[in-house]
Structures are given as C-alpha cells and as structure tokens.
C-alpha positions as CSV (number, residue, x, y, z in Angstrom):
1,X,6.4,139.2,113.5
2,X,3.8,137.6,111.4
3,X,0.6,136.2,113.5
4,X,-1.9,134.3,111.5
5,X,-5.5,135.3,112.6
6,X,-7.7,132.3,112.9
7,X,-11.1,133.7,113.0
8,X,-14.1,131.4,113.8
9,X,-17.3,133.7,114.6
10,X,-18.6,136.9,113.0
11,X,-19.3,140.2,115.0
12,X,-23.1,140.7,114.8
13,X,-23.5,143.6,112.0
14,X,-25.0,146.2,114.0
15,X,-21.6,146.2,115.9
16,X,-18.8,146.3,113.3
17,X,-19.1,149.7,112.7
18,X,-18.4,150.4,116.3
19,X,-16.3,147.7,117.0
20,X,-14.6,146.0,113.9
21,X,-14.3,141.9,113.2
22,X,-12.4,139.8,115.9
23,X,-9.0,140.0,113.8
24,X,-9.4,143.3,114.2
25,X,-9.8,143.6,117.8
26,X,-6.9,141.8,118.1
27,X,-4.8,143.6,115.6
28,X,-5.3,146.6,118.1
29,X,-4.7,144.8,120.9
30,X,-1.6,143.7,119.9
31,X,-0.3,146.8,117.7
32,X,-0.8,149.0,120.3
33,X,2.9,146.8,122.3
34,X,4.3,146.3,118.8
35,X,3.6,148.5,115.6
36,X,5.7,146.3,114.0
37,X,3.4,143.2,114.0
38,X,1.6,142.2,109.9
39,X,-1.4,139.8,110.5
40,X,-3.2,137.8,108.0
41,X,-6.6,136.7,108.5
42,X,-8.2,133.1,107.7
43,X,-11.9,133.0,107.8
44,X,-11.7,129.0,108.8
45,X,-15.5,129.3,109.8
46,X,-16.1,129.5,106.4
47,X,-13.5,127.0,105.4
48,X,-10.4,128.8,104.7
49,X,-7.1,127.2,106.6
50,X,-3.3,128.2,106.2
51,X,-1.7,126.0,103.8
52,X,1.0,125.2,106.1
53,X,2.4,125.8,109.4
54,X,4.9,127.9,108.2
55,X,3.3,130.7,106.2
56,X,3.1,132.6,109.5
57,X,5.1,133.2,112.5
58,X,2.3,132.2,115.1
59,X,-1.0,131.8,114.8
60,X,-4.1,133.1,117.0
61,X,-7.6,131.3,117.4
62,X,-10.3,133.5,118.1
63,X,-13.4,133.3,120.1
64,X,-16.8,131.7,119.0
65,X,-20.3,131.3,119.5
66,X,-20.0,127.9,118.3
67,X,-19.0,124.9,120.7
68,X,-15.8,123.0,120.3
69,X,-18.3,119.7,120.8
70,X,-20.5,120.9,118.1
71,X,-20.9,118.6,115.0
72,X,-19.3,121.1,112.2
73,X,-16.5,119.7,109.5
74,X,-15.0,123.5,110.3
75,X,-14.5,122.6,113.8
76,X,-12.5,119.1,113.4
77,X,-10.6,120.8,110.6
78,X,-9.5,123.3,112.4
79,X,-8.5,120.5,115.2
80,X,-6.1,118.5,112.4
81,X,-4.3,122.2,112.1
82,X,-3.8,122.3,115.8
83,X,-2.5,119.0,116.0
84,X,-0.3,119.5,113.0
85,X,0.9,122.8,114.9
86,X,1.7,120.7,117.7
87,X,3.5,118.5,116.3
88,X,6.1,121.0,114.4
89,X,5.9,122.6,117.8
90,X,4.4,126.0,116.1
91,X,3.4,129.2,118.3
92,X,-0.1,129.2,119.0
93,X,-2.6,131.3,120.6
94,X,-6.1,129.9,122.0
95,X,-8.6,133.1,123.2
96,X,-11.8,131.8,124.7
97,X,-13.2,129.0,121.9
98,X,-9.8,129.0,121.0
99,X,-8.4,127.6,124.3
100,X,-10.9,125.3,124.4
101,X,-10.4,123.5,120.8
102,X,-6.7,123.5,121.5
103,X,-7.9,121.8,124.7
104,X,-10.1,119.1,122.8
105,X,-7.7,118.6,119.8
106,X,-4.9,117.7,121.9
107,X,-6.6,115.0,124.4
108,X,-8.3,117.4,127.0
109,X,-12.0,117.7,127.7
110,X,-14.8,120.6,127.3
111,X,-17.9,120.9,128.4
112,X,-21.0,123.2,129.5
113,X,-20.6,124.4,133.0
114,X,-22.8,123.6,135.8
115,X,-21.6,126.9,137.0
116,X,-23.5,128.8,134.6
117,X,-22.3,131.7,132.4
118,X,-18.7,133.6,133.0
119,X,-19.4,137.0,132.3
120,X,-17.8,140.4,132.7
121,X,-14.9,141.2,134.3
122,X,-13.3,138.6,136.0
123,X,-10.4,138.2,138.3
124,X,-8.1,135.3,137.9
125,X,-5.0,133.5,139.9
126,X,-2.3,133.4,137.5
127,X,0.9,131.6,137.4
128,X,2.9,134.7,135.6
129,X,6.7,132.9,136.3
130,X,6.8,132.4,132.8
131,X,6.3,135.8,131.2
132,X,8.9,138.7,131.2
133,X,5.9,141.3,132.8
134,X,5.8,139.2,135.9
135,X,4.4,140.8,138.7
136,X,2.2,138.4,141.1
137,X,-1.1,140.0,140.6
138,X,-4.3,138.3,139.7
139,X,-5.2,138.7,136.2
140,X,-8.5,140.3,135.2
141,X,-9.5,139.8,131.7
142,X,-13.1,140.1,130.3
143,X,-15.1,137.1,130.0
144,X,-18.4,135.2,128.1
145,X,-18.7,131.4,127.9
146,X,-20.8,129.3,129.9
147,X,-18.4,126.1,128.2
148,X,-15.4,125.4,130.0
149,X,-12.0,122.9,129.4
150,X,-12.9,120.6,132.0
151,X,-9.6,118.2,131.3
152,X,-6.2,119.8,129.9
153,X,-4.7,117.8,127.1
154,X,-1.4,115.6,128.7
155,X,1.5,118.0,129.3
156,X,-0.1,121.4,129.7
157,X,0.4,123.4,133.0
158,X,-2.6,125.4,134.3
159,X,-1.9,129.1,134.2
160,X,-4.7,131.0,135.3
161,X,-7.7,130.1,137.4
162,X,-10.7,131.5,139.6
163,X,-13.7,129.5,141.6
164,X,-15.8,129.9,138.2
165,X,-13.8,128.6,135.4
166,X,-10.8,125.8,137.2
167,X,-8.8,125.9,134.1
168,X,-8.7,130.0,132.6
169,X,-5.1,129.7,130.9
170,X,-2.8,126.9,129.9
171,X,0.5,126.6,128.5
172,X,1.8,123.4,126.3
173,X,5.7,123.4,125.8
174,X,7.5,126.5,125.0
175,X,4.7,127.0,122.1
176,X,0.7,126.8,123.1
177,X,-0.2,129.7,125.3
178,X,-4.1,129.8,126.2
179,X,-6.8,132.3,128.3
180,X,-10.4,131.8,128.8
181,X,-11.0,135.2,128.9
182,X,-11.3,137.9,126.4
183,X,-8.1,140.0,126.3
184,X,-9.4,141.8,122.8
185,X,-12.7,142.9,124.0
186,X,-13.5,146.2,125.3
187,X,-16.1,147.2,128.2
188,X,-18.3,148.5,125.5
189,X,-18.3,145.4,123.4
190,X,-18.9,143.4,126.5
191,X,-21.4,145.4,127.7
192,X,-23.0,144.8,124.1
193,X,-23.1,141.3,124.7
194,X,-24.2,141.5,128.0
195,X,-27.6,143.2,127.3
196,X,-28.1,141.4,124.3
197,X,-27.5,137.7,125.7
198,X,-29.1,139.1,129.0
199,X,-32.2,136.2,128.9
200,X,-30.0,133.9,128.1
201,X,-27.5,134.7,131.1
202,X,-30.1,135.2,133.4
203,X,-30.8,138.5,135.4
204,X,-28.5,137.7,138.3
205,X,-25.5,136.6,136.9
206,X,-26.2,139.5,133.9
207,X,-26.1,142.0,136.8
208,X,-22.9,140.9,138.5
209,X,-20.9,140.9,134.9
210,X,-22.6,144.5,134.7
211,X,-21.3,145.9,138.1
212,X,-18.1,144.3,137.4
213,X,-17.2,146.6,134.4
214,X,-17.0,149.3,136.8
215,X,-15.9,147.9,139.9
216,X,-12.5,145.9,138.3
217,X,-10.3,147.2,135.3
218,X,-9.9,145.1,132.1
219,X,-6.1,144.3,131.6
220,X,-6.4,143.3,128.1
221,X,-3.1,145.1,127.3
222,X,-1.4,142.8,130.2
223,X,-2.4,139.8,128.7
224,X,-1.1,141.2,125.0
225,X,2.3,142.0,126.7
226,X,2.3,138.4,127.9
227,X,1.1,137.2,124.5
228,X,3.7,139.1,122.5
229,X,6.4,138.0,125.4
230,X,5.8,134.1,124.8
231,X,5.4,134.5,120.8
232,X,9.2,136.4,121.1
C-alpha cells in the first residue's frame, strides 16, 4: 500500500535528531504492522499538494501548530484536496489538525476549547465495531490541542470520545477515518512538548498530562492496527 503523507508542521530542530519529521513518526508507526507499506511525503505547508487523488493509495494529514480557522492560502488548499478526496470517495486519514480540517472542509465546525488544553495521555470511549481489532476497551492515545471539532461535517459518525474533547474520532463513509489524538507520538516526544509549551498550558493541567505518561500506556500501535485495518 502506498499512503501519501500530508505533512503540515515542522518538528522544532533541536528535536529531529531524536525524534525525526512527522512523516516519519508515522512511517514507524505504521511499518512496524506492515513492512510492506512505501510512503511519499508532500510538504503542503509549504505548498506542495498531490497532483491527483490517485497517485497514492490513501492519504494521511498530519498534525499542526497552525489552526484550521487560521487565515493561510496553505490551509484552504489543502481543504479543496479534502473535498476533492471526498468526492472520489479516496481513503483518508485526519491525526490531530488533520481531523479537524477534514472536519471544517466538509461542513463541520472547529474551534478553541473553553476546556483548555488536551494534553498527555488520554483515555477515550471508542466505538471500535468497525475495525477488525475490536475489543471494547477505551482507547488511550497521546494528546496536545487546546482546538477542538465542535460540529462533525453531515454524515460522519462519532468514534471516539472523553469529557475533554466530545468529538476524538470520526468516521465518513467507508473512506475518512479521524482521531484527535496523537497515535505517532511517543512519551518522550510528548513529554518534549509538555515542558516546552508548559506556560502556555498552564502548571495544573501541564502536571496532569505529566503524571499521565506514567500512570496510562500510550496505544499508538492500536490505533495503527485500526488505521491500516480501515485503509485495507
């Protein structure tokens, strides 16, 4: 299978060493179920966008810093390619910024939480009926966004959700699959982000996102099993 990388943010430089690009946390994530799997990347923050919807199997929008809402040309080009993906009823992946902007594009809403910042490891209800590793168990995936989809676009069904974020995973048709939460980070990386957007977060809610990488297990190679199940 070949999944197309849609990458939208940049690791900060002091990291890459350690932890590589996004398409590259991915690319382990998802080699390590299936060595099989090519991937080519498009850097569509910087403007690049496949050519067509057919030059790769699926395709897989990463995680940002950005906002869906913000006022970028990269942004609304990169909604016309999910709603031409839509339309031809192409596989697509939304992680984090990713599930939001499918959200937007496709008629759903997204906004900044009154909750404040997600953070760490966080535990989620999941509807799992529709993936081949069923097994009834809440979902915990690593997590950091403070935006949320407040709306899902018509059609989609709600997959995944927790008292913090209503609306963690979405599925559209046999072809849009979508989590909140970080499935390709590690606890190192979030830990990383943690300390380093710690002000930001605030010291309470930076502190529970800490504690939480050792008191619940990141199943970021459930979620890929999941991932790899829909796309097949």
């Amino acid at each position: 299978m070949h999944i197309g990388i849609l990458r939208t943010d940049s690791v900060r430089p002091e990291w890459v060493a350690e932890h590589g690009q996004y398409p590259d946390m991915f690319a382990r994530l998802l080699t390590e179920q299936d060595d099989t799997l090519r991937f080519t990347t498009w850097d569509v923050e910087a403007g690049e966008l496949p050519t067509a919807c057919d030059v790769a199997d699926a395709f897989l929008i990463t995680g940002s810093k950005s906002s869906v809402y913000d006022d970028k040309a990269w942004i609304r080009s990169l909604e016309d390619f999910v709603r031409a993906l839509h339309a031809t009823r192409s596989k697509l992946i939304g992680i984090c910024f990713g599930h939001q902007l499918i959200a937007q594009a496709l008629g759903g809403t997204v906004a900044k939480s009154n909750r404040g910042w997600g953070v760490g490891v966080n535990a989620y209800a999941v509807d799992d009926t529709l993936f081949k590793q069923a097994d009834g168990k809440d979902l915990c995936l690593l997590a950091s966004h403070q935006d949320q989809v407040m709306q899902m676009p018509p059609g989609a069904k709600k997959i995944a959700t927790n008292a913090h974020c209503e609306v963690a995973g979405m599925v559209l048709g046999e072809h849009i699959l979508t989590f909140q939460g970080h499935p390709e980070f590690t606890p190192d990386y979030a830990r990383a982000i943690l300390s380093f957007r710690h002000d930001m977060i605030g010291e309470e809610r930076a502190a529970e996102g800490l504690k939480s990488l050792v008191s619940r297990q990141h199943e970021g190679a459930r979620a890929a099993r999941w991932i790899l199940d829909f796309l097949r």
